[in-house]
PyMOL Python script that loads the backbone (N, CA, C, O; Angstrom):
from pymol import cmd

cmd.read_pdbstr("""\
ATOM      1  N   UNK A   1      -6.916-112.941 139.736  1.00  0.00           N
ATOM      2  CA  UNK A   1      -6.444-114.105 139.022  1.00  0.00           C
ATOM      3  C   UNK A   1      -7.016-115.340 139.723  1.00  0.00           C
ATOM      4  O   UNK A   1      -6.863-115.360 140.945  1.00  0.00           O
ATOM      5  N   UNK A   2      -7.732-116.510 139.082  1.00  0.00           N
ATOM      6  CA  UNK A   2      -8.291-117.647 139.668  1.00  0.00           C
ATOM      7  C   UNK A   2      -7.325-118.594 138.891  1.00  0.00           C
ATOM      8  O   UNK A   2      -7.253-118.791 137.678  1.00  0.00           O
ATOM      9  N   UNK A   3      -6.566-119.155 139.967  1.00  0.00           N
ATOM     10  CA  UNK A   3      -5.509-120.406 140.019  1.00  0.00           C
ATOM     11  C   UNK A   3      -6.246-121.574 140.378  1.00  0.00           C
ATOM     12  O   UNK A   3      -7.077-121.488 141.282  1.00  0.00           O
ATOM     13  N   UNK A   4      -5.982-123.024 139.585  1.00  0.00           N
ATOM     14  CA  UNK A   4      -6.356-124.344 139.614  1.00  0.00           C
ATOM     15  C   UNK A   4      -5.565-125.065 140.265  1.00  0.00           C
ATOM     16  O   UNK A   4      -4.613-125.494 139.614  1.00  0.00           O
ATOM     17  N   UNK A   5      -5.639-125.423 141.595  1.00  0.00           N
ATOM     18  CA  UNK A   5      -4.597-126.458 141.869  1.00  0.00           C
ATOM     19  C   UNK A   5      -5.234-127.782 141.353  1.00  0.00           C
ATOM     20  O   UNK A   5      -6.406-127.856 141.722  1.00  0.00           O
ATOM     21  N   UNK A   6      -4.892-128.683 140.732  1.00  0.00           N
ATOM     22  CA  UNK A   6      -5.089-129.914 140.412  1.00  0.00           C
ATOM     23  C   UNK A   6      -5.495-130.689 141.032  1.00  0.00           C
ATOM     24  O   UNK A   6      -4.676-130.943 141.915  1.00  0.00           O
ATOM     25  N   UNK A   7      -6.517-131.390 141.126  1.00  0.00           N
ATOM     26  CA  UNK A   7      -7.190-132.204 141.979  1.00  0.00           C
ATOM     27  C   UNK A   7      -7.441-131.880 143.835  1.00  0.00           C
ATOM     28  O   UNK A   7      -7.520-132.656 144.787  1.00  0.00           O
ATOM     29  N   UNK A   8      -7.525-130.001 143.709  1.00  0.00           N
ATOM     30  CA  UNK A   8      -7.600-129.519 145.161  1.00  0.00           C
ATOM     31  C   UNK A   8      -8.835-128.594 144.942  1.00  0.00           C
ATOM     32  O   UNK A   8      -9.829-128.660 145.665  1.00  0.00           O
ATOM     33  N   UNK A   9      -8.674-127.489 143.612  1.00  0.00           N
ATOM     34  CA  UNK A   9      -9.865-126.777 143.760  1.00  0.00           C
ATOM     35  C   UNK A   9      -9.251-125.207 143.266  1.00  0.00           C
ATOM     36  O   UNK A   9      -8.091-124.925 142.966  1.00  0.00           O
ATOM     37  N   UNK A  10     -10.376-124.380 143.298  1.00  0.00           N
ATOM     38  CA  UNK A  10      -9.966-122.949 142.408  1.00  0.00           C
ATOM     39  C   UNK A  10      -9.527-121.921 143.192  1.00  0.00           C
ATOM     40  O   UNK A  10     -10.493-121.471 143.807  1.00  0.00           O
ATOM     41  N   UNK A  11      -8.477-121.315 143.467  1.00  0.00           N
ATOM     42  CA  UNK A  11      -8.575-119.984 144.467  1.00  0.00           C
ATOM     43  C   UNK A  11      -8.508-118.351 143.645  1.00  0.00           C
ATOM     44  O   UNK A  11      -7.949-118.167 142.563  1.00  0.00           O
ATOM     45  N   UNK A  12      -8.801-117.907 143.980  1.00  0.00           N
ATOM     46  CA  UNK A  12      -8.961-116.360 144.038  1.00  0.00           C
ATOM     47  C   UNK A  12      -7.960-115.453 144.309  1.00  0.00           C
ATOM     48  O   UNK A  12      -8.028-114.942 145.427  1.00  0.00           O
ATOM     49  N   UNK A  13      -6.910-115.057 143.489  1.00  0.00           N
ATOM     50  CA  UNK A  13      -5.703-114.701 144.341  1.00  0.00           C
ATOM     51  C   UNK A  13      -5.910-112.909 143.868  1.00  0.00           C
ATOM     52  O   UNK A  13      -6.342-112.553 142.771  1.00  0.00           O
ATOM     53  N   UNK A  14      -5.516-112.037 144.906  1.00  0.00           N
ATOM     54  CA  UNK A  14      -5.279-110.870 144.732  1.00  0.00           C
ATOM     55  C   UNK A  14      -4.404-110.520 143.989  1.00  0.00           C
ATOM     56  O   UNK A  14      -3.295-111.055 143.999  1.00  0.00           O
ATOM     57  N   UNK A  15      -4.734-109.536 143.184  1.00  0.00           N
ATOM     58  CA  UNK A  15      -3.608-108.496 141.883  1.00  0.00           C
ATOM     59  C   UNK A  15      -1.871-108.681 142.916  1.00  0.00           C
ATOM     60  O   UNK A  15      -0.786-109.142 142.559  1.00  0.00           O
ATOM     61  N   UNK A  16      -2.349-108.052 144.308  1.00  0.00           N
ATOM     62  CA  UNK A  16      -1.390-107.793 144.896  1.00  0.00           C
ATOM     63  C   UNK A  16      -0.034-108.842 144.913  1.00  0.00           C
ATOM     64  O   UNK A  16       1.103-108.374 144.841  1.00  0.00           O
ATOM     65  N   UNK A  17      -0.283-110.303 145.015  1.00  0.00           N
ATOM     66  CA  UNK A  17       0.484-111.134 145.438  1.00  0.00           C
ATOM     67  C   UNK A  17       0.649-111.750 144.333  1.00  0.00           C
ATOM     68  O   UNK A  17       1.202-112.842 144.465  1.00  0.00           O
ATOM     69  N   UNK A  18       0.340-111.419 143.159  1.00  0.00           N
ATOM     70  CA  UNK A  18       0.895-111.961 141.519  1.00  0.00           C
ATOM     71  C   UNK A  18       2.407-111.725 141.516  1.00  0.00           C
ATOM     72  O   UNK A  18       2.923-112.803 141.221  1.00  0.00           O
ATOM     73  N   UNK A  19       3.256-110.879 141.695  1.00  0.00           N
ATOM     74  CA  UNK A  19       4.312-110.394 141.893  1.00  0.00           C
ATOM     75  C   UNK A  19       4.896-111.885 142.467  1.00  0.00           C
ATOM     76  O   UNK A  19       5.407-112.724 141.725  1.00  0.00           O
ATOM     77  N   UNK A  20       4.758-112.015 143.630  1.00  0.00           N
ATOM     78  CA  UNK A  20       5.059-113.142 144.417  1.00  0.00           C
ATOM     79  C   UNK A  20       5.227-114.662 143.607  1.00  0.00           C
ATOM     80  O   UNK A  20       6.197-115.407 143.468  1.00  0.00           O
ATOM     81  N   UNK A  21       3.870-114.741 143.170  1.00  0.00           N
ATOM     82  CA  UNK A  21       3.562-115.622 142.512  1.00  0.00           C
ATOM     83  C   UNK A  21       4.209-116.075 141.341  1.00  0.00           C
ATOM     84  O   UNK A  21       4.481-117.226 141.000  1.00  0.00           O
ATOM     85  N   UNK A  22       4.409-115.030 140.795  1.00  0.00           N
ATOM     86  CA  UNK A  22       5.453-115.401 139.488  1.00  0.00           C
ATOM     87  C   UNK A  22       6.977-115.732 140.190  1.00  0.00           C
ATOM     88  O   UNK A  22       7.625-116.741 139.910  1.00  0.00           O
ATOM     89  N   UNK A  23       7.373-114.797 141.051  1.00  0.00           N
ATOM     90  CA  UNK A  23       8.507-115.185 141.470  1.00  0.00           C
ATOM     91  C   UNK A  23       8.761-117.017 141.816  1.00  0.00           C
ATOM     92  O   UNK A  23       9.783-117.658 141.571  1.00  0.00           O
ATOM     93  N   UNK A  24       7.677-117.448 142.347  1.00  0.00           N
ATOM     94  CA  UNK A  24       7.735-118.942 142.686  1.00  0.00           C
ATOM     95  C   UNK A  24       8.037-119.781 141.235  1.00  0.00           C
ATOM     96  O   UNK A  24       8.787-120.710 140.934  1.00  0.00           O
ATOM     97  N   UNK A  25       7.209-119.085 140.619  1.00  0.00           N
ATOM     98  CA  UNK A  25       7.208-119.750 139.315  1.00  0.00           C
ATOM     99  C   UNK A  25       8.368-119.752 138.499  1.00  0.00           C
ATOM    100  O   UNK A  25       8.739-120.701 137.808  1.00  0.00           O
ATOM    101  N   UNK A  26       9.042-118.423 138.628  1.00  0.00           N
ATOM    102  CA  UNK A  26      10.720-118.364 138.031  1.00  0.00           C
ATOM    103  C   UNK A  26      11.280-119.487 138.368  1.00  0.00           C
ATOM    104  O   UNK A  26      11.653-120.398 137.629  1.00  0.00           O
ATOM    105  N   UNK A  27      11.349-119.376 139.887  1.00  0.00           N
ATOM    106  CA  UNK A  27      12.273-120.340 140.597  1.00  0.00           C
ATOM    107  C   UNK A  27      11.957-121.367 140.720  1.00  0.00           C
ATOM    108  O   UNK A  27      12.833-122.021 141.286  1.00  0.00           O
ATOM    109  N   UNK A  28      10.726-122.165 140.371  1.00  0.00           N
ATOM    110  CA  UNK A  28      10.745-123.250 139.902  1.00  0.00           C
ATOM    111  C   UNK A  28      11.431-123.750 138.890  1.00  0.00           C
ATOM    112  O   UNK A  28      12.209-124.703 138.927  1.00  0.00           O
ATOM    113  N   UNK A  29      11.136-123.099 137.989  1.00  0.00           N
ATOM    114  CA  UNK A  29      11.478-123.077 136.138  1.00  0.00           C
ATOM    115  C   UNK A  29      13.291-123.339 136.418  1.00  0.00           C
ATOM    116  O   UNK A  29      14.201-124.102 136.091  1.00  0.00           O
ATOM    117  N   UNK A  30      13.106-122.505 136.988  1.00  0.00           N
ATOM    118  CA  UNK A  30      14.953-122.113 137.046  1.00  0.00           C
ATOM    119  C   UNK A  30      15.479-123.371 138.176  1.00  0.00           C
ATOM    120  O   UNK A  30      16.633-123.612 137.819  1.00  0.00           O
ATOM    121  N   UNK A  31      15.268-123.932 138.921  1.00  0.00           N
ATOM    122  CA  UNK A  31      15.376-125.329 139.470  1.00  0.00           C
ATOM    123  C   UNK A  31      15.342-126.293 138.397  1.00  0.00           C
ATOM    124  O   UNK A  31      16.421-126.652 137.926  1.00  0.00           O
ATOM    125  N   UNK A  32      14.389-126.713 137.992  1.00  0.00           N
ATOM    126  CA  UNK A  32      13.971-127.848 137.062  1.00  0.00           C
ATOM    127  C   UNK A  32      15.311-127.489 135.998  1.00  0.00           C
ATOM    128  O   UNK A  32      16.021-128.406 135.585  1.00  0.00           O
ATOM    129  N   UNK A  33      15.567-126.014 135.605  1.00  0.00           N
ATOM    130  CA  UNK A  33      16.019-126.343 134.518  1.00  0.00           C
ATOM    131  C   UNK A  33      17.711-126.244 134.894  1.00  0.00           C
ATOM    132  O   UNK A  33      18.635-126.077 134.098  1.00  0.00           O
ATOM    133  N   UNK A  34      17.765-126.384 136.185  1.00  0.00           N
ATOM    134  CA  UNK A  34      19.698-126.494 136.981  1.00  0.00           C
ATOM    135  C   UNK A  34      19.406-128.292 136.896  1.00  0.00           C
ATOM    136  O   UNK A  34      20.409-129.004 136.873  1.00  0.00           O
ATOM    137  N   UNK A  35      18.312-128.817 136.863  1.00  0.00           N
ATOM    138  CA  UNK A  35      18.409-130.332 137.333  1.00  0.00           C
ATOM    139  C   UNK A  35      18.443-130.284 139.069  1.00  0.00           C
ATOM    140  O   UNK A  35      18.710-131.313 139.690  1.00  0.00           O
ATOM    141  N   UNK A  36      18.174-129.116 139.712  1.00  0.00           N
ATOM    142  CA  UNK A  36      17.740-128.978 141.326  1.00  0.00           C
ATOM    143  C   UNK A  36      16.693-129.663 141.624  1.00  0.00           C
ATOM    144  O   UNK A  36      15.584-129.130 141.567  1.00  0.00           O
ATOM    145  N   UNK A  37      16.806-130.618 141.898  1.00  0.00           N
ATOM    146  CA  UNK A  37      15.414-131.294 142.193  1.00  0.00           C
ATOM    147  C   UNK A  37      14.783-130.823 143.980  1.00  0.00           C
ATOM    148  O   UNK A  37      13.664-130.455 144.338  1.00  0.00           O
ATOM    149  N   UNK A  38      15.607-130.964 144.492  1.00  0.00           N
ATOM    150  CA  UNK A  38      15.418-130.282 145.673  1.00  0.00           C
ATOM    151  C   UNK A  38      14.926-128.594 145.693  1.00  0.00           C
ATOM    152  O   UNK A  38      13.985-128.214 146.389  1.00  0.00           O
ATOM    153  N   UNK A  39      15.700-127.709 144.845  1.00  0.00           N
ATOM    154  CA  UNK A  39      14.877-126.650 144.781  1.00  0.00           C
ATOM    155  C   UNK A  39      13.467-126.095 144.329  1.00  0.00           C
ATOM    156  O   UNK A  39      12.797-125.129 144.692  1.00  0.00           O
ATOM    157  N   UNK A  40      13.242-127.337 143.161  1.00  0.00           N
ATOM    158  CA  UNK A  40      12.560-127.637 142.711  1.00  0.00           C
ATOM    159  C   UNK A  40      11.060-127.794 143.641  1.00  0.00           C
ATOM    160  O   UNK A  40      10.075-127.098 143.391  1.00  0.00           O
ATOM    161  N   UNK A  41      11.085-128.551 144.444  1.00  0.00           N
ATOM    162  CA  UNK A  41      10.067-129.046 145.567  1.00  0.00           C
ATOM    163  C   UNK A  41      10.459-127.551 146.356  1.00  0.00           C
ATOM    164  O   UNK A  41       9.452-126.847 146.279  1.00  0.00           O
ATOM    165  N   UNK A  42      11.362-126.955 146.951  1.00  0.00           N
ATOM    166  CA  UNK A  42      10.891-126.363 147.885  1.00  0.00           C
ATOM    167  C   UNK A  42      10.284-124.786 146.814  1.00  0.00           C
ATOM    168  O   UNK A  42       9.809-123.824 147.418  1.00  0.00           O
ATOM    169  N   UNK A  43      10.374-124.771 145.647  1.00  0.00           N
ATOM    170  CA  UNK A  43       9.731-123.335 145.229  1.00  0.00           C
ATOM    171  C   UNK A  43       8.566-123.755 144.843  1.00  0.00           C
ATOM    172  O   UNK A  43       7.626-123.090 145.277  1.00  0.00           O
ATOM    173  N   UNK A  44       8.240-124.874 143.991  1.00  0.00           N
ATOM    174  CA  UNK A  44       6.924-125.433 144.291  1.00  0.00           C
ATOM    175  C   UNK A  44       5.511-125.641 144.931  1.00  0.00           C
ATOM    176  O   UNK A  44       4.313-125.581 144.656  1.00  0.00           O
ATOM    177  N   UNK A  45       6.983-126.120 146.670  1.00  0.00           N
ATOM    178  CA  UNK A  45       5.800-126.216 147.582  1.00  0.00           C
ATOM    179  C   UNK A  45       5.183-124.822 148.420  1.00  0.00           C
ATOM    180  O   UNK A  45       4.086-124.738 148.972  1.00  0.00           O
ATOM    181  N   UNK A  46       6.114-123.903 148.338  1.00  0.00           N
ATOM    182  CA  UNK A  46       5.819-122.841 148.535  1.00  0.00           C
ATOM    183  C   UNK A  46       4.979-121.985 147.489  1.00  0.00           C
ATOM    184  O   UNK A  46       4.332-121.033 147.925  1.00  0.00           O
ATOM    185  N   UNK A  47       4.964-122.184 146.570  1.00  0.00           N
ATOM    186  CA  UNK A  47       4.059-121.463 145.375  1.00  0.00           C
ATOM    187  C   UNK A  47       2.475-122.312 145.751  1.00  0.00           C
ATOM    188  O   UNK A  47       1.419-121.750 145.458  1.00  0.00           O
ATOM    189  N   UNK A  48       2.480-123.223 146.190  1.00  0.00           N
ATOM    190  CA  UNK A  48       1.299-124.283 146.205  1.00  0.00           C
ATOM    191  C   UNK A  48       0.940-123.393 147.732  1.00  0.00           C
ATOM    192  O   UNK A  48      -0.238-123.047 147.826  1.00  0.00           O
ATOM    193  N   UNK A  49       1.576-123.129 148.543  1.00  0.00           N
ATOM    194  CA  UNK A  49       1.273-122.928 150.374  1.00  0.00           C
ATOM    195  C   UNK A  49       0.590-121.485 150.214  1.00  0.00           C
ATOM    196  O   UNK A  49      -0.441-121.087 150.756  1.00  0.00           O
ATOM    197  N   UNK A  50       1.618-120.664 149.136  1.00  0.00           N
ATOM    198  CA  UNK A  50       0.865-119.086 148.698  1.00  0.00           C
ATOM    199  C   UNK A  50      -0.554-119.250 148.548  1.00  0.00           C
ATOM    200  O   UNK A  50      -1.467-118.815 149.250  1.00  0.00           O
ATOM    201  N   UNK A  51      -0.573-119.831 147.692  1.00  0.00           N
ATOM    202  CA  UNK A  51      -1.844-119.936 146.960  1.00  0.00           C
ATOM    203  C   UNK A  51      -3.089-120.333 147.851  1.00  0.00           C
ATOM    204  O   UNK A  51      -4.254-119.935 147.848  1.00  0.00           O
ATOM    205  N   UNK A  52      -2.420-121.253 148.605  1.00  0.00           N
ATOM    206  CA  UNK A  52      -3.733-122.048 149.609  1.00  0.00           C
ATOM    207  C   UNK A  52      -4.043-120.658 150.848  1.00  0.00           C
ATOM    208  O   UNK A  52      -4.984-119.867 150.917  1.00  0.00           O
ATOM    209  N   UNK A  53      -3.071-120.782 151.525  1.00  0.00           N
ATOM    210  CA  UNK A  53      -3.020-119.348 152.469  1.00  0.00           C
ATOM    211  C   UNK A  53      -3.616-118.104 152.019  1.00  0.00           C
ATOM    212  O   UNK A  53      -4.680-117.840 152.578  1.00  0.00           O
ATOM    213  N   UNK A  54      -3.095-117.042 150.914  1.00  0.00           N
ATOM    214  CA  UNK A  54      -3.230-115.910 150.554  1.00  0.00           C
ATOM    215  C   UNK A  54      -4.682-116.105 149.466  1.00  0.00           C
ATOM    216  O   UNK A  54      -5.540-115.228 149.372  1.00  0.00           O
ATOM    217  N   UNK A  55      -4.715-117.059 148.917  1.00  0.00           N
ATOM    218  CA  UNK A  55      -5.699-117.046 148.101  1.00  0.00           C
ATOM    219  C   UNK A  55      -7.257-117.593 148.556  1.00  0.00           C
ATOM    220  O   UNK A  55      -7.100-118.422 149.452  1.00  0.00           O
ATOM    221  N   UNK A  56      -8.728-117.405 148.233  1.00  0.00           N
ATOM    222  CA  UNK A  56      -9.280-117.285 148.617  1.00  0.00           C
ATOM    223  C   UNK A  56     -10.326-118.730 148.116  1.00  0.00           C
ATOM    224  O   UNK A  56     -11.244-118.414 147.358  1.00  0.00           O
ATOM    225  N   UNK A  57     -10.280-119.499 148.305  1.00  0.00           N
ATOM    226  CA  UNK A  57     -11.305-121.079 147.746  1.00  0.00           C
ATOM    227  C   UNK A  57     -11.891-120.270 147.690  1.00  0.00           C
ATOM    228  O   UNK A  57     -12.116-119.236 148.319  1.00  0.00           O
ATOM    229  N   UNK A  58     -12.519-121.296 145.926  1.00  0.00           N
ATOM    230  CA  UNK A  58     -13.623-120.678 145.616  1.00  0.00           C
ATOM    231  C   UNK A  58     -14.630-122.300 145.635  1.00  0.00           C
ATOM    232  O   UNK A  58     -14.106-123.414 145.652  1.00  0.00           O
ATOM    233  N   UNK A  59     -15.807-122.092 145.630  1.00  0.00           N
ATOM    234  CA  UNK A  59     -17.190-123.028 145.652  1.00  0.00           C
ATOM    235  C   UNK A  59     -16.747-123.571 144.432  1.00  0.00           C
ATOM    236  O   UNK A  59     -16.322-122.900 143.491  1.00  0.00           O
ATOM    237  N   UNK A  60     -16.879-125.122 144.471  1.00  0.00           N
ATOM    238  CA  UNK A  60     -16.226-126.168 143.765  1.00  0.00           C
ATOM    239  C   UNK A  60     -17.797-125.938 142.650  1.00  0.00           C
ATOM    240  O   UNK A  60     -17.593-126.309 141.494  1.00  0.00           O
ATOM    241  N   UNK A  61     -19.208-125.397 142.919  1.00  0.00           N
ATOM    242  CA  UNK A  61     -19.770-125.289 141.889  1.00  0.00           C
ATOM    243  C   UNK A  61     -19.508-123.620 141.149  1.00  0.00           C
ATOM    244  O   UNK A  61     -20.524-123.124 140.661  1.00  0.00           O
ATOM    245  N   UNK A  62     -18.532-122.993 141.087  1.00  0.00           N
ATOM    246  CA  UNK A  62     -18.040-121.955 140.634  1.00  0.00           C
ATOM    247  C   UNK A  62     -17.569-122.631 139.188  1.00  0.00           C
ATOM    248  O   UNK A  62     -17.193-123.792 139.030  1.00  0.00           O
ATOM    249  N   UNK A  63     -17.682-121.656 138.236  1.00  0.00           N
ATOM    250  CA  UNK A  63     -18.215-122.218 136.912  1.00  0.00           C
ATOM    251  C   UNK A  63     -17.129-120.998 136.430  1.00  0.00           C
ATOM    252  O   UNK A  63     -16.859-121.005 135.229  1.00  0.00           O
ATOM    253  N   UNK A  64     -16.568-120.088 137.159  1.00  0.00           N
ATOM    254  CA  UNK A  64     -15.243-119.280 136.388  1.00  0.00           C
ATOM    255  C   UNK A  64     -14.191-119.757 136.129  1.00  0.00           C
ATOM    256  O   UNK A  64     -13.554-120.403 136.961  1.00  0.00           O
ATOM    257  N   UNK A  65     -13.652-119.473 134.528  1.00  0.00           N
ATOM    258  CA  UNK A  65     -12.429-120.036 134.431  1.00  0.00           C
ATOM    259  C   UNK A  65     -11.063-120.369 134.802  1.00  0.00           C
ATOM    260  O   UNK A  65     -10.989-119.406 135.565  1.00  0.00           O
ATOM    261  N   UNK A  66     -10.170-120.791 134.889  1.00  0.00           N
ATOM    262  CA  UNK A  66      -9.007-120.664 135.886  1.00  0.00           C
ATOM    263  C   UNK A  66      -8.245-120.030 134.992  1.00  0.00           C
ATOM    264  O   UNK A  66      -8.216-120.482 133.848  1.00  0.00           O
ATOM    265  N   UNK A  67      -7.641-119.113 135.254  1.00  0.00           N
ATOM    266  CA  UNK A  67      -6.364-118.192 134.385  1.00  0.00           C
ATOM    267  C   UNK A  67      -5.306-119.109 134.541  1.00  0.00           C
ATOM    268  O   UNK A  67      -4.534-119.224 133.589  1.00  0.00           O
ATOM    269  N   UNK A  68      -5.096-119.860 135.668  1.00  0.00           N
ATOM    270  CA  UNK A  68      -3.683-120.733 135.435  1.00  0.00           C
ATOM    271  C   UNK A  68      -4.213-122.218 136.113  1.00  0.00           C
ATOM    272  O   UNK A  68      -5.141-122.536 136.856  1.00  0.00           O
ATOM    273  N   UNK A  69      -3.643-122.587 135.767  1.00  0.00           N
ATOM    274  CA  UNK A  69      -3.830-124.473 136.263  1.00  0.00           C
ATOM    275  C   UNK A  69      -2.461-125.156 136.451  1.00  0.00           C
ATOM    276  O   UNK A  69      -1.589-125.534 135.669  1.00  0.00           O
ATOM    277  N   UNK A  70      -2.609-125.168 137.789  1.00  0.00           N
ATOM    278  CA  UNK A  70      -1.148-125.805 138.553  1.00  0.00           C
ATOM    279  C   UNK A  70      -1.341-126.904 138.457  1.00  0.00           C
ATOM    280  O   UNK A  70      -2.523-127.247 138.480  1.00  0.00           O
ATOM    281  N   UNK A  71       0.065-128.314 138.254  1.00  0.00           N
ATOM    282  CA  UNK A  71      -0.010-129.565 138.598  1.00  0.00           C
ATOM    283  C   UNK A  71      -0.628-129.882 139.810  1.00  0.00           C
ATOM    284  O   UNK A  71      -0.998-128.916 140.478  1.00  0.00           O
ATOM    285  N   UNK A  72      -0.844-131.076 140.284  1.00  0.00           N
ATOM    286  CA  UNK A  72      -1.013-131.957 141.572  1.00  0.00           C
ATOM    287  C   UNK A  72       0.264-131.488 142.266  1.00  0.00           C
ATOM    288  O   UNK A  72       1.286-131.214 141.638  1.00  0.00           O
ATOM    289  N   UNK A  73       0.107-131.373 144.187  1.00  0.00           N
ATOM    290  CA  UNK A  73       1.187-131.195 145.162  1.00  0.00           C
ATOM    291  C   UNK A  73       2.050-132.344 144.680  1.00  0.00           C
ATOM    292  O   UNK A  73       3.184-131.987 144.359  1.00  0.00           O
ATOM    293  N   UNK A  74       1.756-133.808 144.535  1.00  0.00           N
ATOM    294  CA  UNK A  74       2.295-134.442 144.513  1.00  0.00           C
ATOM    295  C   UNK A  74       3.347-134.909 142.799  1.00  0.00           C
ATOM    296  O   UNK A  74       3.865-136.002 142.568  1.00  0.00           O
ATOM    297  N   UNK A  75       3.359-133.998 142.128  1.00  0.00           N
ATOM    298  CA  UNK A  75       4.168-133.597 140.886  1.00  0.00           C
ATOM    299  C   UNK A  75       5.886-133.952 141.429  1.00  0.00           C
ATOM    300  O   UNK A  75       6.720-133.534 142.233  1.00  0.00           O
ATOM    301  N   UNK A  76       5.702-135.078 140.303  1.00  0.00           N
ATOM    302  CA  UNK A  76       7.181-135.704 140.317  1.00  0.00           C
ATOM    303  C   UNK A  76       8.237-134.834 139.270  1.00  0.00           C
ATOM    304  O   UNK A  76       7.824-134.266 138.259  1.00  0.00           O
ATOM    305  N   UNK A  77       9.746-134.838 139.725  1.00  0.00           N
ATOM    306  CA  UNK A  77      10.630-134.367 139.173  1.00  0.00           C
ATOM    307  C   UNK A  77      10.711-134.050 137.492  1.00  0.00           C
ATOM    308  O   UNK A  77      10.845-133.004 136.857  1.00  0.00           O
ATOM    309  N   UNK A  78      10.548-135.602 137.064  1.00  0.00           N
ATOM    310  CA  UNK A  78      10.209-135.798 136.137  1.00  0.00           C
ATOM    311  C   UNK A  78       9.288-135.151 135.198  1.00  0.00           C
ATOM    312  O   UNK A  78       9.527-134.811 134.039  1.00  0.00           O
ATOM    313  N   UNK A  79       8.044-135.011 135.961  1.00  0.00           N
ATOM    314  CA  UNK A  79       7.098-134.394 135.694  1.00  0.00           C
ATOM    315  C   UNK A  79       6.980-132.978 135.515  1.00  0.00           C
ATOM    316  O   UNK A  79       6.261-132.251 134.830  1.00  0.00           O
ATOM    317  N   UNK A  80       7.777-132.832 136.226  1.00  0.00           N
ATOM    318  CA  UNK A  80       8.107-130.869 136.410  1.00  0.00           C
ATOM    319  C   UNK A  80       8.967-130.877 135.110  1.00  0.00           C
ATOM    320  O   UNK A  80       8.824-129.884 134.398  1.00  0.00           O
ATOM    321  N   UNK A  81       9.635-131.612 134.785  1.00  0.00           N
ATOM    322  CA  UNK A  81      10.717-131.064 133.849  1.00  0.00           C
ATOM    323  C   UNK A  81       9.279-130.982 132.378  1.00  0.00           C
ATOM    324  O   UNK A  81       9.636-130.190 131.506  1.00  0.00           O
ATOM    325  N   UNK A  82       8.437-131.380 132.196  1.00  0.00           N
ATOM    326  CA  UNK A  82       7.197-131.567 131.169  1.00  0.00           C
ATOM    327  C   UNK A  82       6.618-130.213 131.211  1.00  0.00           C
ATOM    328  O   UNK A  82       6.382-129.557 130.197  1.00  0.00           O
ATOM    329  N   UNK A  83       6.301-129.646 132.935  1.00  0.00           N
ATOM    330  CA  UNK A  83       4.988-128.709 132.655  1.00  0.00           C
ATOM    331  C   UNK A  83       5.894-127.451 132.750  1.00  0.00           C
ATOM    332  O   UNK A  83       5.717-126.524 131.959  1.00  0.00           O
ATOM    333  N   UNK A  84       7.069-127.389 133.906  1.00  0.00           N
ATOM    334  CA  UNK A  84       7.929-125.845 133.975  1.00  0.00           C
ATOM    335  C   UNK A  84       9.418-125.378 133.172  1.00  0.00           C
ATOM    336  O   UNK A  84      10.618-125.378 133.446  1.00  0.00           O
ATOM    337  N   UNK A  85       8.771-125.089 132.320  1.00  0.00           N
ATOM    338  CA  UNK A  85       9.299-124.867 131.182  1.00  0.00           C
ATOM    339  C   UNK A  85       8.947-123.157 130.962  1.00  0.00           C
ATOM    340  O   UNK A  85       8.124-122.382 131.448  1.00  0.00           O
ATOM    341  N   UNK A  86      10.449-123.015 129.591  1.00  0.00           N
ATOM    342  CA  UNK A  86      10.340-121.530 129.470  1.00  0.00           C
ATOM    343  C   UNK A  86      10.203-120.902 130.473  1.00  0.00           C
ATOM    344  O   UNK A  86      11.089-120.781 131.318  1.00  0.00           O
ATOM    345  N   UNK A  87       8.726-120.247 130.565  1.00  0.00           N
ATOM    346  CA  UNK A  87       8.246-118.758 131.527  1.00  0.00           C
ATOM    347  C   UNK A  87       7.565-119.154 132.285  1.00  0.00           C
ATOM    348  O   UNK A  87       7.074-118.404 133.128  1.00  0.00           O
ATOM    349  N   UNK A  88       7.316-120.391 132.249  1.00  0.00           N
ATOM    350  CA  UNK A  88       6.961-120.974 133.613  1.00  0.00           C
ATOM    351  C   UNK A  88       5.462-121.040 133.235  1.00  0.00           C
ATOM    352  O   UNK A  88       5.104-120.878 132.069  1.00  0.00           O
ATOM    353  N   UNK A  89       4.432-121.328 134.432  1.00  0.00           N
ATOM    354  CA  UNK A  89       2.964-121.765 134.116  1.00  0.00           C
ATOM    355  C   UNK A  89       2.646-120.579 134.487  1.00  0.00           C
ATOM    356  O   UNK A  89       1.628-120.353 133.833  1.00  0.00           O
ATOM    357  N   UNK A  90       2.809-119.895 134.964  1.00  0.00           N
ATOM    358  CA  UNK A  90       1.704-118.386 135.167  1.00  0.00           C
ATOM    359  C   UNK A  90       2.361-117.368 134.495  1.00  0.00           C
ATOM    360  O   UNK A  90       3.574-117.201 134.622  1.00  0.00           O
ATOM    361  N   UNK A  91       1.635-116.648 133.763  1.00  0.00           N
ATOM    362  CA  UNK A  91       2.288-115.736 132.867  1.00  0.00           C
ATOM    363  C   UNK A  91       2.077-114.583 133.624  1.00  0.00           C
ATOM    364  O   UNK A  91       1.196-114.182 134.385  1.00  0.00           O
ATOM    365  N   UNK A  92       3.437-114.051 133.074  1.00  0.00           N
ATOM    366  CA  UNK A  92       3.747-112.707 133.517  1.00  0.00           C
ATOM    367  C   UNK A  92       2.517-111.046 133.297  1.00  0.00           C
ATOM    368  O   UNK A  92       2.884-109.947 133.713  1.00  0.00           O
TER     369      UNK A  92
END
""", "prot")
cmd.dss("prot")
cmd.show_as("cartoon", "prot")
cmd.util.cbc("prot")
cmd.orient("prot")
């Protein structure tokens, strides 16, 4: 799976840690949608730390598509309530 962080760049994430990955993404969804704004940022920033850590940059002239496209780290409350919605941004 090749994930977009927003204005950071493309990573490469293993089959293996999709599992994971969605889990962040629940618990985002499921923050935003308690009005947790605080949980909100910390499943977030941890779904953003996965990705950078476990996942593999790819060459900014890499021309493969991104299967998912994450907001900017810096994604306001507000803003979350727009993009994490339903099932969240990475599909199951």
């Amino acid at each position: 799976m090749i994930v977009r962080i927003s204005g950071e760049g493309q990573f490469q994430l293993a089959d293996t840690v999709r599992e994971r990955v969605n889990e962040l993404d629940n618990a985002a969804v499921a923050a935003v949608d308690a009005g947790d704004e605080a949980g909100f940022h910390t499943s977030f920033d941890q779904l953003l730390a996965m990705i950078r850590t476990d996942g593999e940059r790819l060459p900014a002239d890499d021309l493969h598509p991104s299967d998912v496209i994450l907001p900017p780290a810096d994604l306001s409350f507000a803003e979350a309530g727009e993009e994490f919605t339903g099932e969240g941004l990475i599909p199951d």
